[in-house]
N, C-alpha and C positions, 0 to 999 in steps of 0.2 A: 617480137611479133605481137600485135595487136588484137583481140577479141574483135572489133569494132574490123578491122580489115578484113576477115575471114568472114562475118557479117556480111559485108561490102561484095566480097568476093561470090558469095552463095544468092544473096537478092539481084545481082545481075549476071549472073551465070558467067563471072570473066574467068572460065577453068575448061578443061575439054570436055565439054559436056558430053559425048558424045563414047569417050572412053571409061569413064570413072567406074569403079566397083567397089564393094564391099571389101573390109579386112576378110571375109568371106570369100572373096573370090566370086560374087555373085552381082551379075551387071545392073545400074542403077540406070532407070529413064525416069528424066525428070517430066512430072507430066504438068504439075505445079511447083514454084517454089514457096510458098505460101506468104501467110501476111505477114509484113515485120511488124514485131511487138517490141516498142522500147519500156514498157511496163514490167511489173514482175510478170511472173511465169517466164513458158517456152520460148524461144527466140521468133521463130514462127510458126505460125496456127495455120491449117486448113491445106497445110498442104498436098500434094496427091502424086504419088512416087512409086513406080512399077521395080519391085527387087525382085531378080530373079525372076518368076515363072508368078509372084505375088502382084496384087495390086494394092496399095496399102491410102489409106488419108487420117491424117494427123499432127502431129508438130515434130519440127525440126529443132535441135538444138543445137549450138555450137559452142566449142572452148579451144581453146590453144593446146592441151593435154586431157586425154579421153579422164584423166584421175579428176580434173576438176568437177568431174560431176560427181564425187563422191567430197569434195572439198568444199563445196558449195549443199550436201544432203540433199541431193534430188533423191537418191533411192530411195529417202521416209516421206518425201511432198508426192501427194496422190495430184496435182496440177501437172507433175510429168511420167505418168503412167499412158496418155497415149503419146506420147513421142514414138515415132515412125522411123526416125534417124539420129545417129551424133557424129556430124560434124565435126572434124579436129585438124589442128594442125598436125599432131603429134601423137600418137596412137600406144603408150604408154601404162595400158589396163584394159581389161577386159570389163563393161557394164552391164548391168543389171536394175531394170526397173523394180519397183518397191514388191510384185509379187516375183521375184528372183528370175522372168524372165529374161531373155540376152537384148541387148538392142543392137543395131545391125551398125555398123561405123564406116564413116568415109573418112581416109586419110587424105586431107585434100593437097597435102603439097606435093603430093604427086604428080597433079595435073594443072600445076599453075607455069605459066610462060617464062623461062628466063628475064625476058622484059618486064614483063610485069614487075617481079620481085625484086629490080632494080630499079625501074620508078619509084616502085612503094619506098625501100630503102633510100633513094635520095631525097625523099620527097620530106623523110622523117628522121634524116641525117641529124644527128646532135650538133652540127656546126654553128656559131653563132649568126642568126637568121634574123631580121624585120619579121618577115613571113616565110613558111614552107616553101612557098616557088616561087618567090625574089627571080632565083637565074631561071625561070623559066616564063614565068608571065607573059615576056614582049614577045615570045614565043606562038605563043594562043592567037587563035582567030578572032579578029574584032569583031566578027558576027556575033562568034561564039559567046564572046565577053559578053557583050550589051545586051544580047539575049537574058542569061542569067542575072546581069546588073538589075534588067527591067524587074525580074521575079523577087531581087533582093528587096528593089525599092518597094513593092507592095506587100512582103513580108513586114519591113519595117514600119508601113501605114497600117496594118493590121494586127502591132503591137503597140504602135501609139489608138489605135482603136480601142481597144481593150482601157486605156485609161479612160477616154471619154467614154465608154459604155457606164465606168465606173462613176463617173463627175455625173450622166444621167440620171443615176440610179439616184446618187445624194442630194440633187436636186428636184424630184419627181419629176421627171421630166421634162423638164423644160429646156429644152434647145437654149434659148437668148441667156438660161443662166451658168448654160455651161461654156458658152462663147465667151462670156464676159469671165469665166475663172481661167480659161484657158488665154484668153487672150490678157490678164493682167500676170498668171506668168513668164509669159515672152515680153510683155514692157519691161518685167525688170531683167531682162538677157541670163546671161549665167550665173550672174554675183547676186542679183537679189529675187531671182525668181519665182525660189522657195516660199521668199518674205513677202513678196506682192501677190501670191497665190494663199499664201494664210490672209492675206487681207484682205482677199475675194474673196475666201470664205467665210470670214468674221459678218459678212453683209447678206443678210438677205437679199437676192435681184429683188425683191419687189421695192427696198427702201432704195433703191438707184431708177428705178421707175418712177416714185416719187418724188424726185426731188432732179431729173436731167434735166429739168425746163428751165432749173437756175445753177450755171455754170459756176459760180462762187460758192454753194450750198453742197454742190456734187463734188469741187475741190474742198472743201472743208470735210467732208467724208471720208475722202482717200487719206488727204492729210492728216486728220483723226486719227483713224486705225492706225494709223503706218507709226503714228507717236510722234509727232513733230512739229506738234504746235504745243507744247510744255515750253518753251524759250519767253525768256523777259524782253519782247523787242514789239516796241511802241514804236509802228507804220500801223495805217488805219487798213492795209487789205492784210498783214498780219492781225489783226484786231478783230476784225468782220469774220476772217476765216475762226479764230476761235472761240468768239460769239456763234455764230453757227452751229456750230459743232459740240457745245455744251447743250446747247439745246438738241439736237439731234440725237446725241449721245443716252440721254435722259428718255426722249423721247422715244427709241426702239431699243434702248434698255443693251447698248453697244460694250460687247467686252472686245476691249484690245489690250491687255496687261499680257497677253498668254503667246502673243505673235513671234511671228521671228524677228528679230530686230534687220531693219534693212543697212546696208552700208552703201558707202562714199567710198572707201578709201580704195587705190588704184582704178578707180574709172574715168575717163574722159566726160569734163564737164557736161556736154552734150547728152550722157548718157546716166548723169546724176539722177537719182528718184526722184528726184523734186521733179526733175521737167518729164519725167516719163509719167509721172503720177499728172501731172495737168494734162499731158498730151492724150493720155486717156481719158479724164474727166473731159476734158473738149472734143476728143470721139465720141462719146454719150449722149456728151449735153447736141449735137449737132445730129447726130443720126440716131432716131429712135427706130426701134426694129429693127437693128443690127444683123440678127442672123436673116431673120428672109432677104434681105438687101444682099449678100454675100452668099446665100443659095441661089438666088438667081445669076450674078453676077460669073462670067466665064473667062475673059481674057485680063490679061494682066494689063494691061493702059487702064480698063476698068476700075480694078483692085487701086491702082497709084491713085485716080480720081478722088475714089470712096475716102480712103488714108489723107488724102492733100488737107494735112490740119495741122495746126498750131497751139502753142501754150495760150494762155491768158498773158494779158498785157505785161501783166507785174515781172512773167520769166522772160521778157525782152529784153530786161536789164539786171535780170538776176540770174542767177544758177543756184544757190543756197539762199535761204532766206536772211535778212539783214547785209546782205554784201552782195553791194552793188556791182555790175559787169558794164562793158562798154555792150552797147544797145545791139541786137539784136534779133531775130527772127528765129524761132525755134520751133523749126518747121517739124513733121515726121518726111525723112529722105527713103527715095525709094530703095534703097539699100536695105532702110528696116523692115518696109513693106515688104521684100523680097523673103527675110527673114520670119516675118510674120505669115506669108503665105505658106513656106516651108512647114513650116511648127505649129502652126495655127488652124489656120483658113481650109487648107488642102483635106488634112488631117477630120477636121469638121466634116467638109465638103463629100470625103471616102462614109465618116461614121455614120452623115445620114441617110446617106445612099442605102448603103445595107440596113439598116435601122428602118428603113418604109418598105426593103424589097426590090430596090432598082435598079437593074444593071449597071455598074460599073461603066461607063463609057468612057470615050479616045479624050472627053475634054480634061478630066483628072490629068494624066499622060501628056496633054498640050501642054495644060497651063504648066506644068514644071519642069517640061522641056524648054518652057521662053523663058525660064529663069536661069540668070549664069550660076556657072557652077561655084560650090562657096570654094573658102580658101580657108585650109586647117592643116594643119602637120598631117592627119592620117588621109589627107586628098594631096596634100602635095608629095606625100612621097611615093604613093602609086602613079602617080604624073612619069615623077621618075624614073618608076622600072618601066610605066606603059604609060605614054600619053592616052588617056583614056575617059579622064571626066569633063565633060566639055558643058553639060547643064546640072542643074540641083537635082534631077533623077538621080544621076551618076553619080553625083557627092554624095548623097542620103546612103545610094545603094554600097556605096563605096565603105561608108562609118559602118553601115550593117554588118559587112564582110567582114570588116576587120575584129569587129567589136564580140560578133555570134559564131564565128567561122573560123580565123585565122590565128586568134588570141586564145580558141578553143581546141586548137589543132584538128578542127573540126573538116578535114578537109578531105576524108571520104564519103561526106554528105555536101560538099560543093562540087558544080560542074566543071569547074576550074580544075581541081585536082582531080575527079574524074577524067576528063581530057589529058592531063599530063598522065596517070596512070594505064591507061589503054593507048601510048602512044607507041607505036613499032610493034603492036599487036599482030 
C-alpha cells in the first residue's frame, strides 16, 4: 500500500463517503477535503469536516499506519497541531498532537470498493511491465486519451517554457537572442546540441547582428567557435574563412577554448556540423529579424517558406572540409522544419505569449496538430498497445507521459490511471 494512494483516495473522495466514521464511532461529513500539499507540512490545509455533533477546519493528514506519525515526530512539529483528522490505512496506535490532545482517525480501508483495490493492485502489480496499464490502455476511451494527451502536451511546453524564461533572463531580454540560442541547439539535433548551444552562447547576438550582411564573415563565426578551422588545408574559402575569423576573434575579444567539442562520428553526412553550422549562418545572413518574422507567421506552408535555405556554395560539394562530395544541394528539408517547429519555434511561440499576457489561442493547437506525428521507440510502442499518435501534439504529449508519469509510477496523478482505477465503481 502506497501513502500517495490513500492521498489519491481522500482528494477525490473514491471511498463511501457517506458512511465513514471515527475509530470513535463518531460519524464524519466531509464538508471540504482540503488543499493538497505536496510540500512539507500537513498533507492537506483548510479543510472543513463535521465529527460528530463538531464542526471542525484544519489539516488533514494521512499515512499507511496511524504509528507513522510518531515515526515521522509530528507530536514535537507545532505545523501539525491543527490537524483536524489522521487518515490511515491501518489504525495501529492511538495519536496525539504535541499538546497530548487525541486526534480523531479514519480507518479508511473500511470503506473502499472491492474494485477499487483491485484496480489499484493490478495496476501496481510487480509483473514485468513497459508501463502500469500496457493490458489496459486499448481499453480507455479515445476521447478520454486525447483529452489528457492535449493537457500533457502544454504541460510539456510549460517546462520547456521555463528554459526560455531562463535564456531571457541571460540575455536581458531580448527575444531575437534567445531564438538564435534556442534555434542553434536544434541545428545541432541530439549529438551536438549541447555543443552548438555553448556556441550560441560564447556570441553575443549583437556580433551576429553585425556581421549577417556578409554570409562568409557569419560562416567564419560559427566555424570559429565551434573550432574547426585549426586544420592545415590550403582552398581560398578555407583561407577567407580563417582570415575572418582572426580578425573577429580579436576583434570581440571571442573565447572558444572552453566549449563542448562538437562531433561527426555516427551522424548522416546531411546532418554533419559543418552543413548545419552554414545552414544557419545562411538563415541569418537571409532573414534579419528572425523572431518577429516567426511571431507573426501561423501555418506551417509558412514556416517551410521561411526555412527554404541552403548551405553556401562551398557545402554543395563538400560535407567536411578538405574532402570533396559529388555535388549537391544542401537544402534545410521540411522534416527538420518539422522538428525545428516542435523544439523551437512552437515553444517560443507559447513563451512569448505568456511573457506579454496573451491568451494562449487554437493557433498554438493547429500548428502542431499539421505536423505528423514523430517516430521514436517511446511513440512507437504506445502505437502498439493503442494507435493513438497521429500528430506532434500526441508525440510530445506522449514522451511527457512516459518520461513524468509512467517511468514515475506516477499514475495516481494521471487521468489514464484514474480511469482504469474507478472502473466497475
Amino acid at each position: 500500500m502506497q501513502e500517495d494512494f490513500l492521498h489519491y483516495l481522500w482528494r477525490h473522495k473514491k471511498f463511501e463517503v457517506s458512511k465513514i466514521r471515527t475509530e470513535n464511532n463518531e460519524q464524519i461529513s466531509i464538508i471540504s477535503v482540503g488543499d493538497y500539499n505536496q510540500d512539507a507540512g500537513p498533507d492537506f490545509f483548510n479543510a472543513q469536516l463535521r465529527i460528530g455533533n463538531q464542526l471542525w477546519a484544519g489539516s488533514v493528514e494521512i499515512h499507511v499506519k496511524s504509528s507513522d506519525w510518531y515515526l515521522h515526530n509530528h507530536e514535537t512539529d507545532s505545523n501539525y497541531d491543527n490537524v483536524i483528522l489522521h487518515v490511515v490505512w491501518e489504525n495501529d496506535t492511538d495519536v496525539y498532537r504535541k499538546d497530548n490532545t487525541s486526534i480523531s482517525t479514519l480507518e479508511l480501508r473500511h470503506y473502499i470498493s472491492k474494485e477499487t483495490l483491485h484496480n489499484y493492485e493490478k495496476l501496481f502489480s510487480k509483473s514485468e511491465k513497459w508501463i502500469n496499464c500496457e493490458q489496459d490502455l486499448a481499453e480507455i476511451d479515445d476521447f478520454k486519451v486525447n483529452n489528457w494527451l492535449e493537457r500533457l502536451y502544454f504541460e510539456r511546453l510549460e517546462r520547456k517554457s521555463d528554459r526560455v524564461k531562463k535564456l531571457l533572463s541571460d540575455s536581458k531580454n531580448d527575444w531575437e537572442a534567445v531564438l538564435f540560442k534556442t534555434l542553434a541547439k536544434n541545428f545541432g539535433l541530439k549529438v551536438n546540441g549541447d555543443a552548438f548551444l555553448s556556441i550560441a552562447d560564447s556570441i553575443d547576438f549583437s556580433i551576429v547582428r553585425k556581421v549577417q550582411s556578409n554570409q562568409t564573415i557569419l560562416e567564419a563565426l560559427f566555424f570559429g567557435q565551434a573550432d574547426l578551422l585549426e586544420s592545415d588545408i590550403q582552398n581560398q574559402y578555407y583561407l577567407n574563412l580563417v582570415k575572418e575569423y582572426k580578425y573577429l576573434k580579436q576583434k570581440f575579444s571571442l573565447p572558444n577554448k572552453a566549449l563542448i567539442p562538437i562531433q561527426f562520428f555516427r551522424l548522416r553526412p546531411a546532418n554533419f556540423p559543418t552543413i548545419r553550422l552554414s545552414q544557419l549562418a545562411s538563415l541569418y545572413h537571409y532573414h534579419k529579424n528572425l523572431f518577429s518574422k516567426i511571431i507573426e507567421l501561423q501555418h506551417k506552408d509558412e514556416f517551410y517558406n521561411l526555412f527554404a535555405i541552403e548551405t553556401s556554395s562551398y557545402w554543395e560539394t563538400h560535407f567536411a572540409f578538405g574532402k570533396p562530395s559529388k555535388p549537391s544541394k544542401k537544402r534545410i528539408t521540411k522534416a527538420f522544419v518539422d522538428l525545428l517547429l516542435i523544439n523551437t519555434i512552437i515553444p517560443i511561440k507559447f513563451s512569448y505569449a505568456l511573457h506579454i499576457g496573451k491568451q494562449i489561442d487554437s493557433d498554438i493547437v493547429n500548428l502542431v496538430q499539421d505536423i505528423v506525428s514523430e517516430k521514436n521507440s517511446i511513440v512507437e510502442k504506445f502505437n502498439s498497445i493503442k494507435p493513438i499518435s497521429k500528430s506532434a501534439l500526441q508525440s510530445q504529449a506522449l514522451i511527457q507521459l512516459k518520461n513524468d508519469y509512467c517511468d514515475k509510477n506516477r499514475c495516481l496523478h494521471c487521468n489514464i490511471g484514474n480511469e482504469i482505477l474507478t472502473r466497475n465503481d
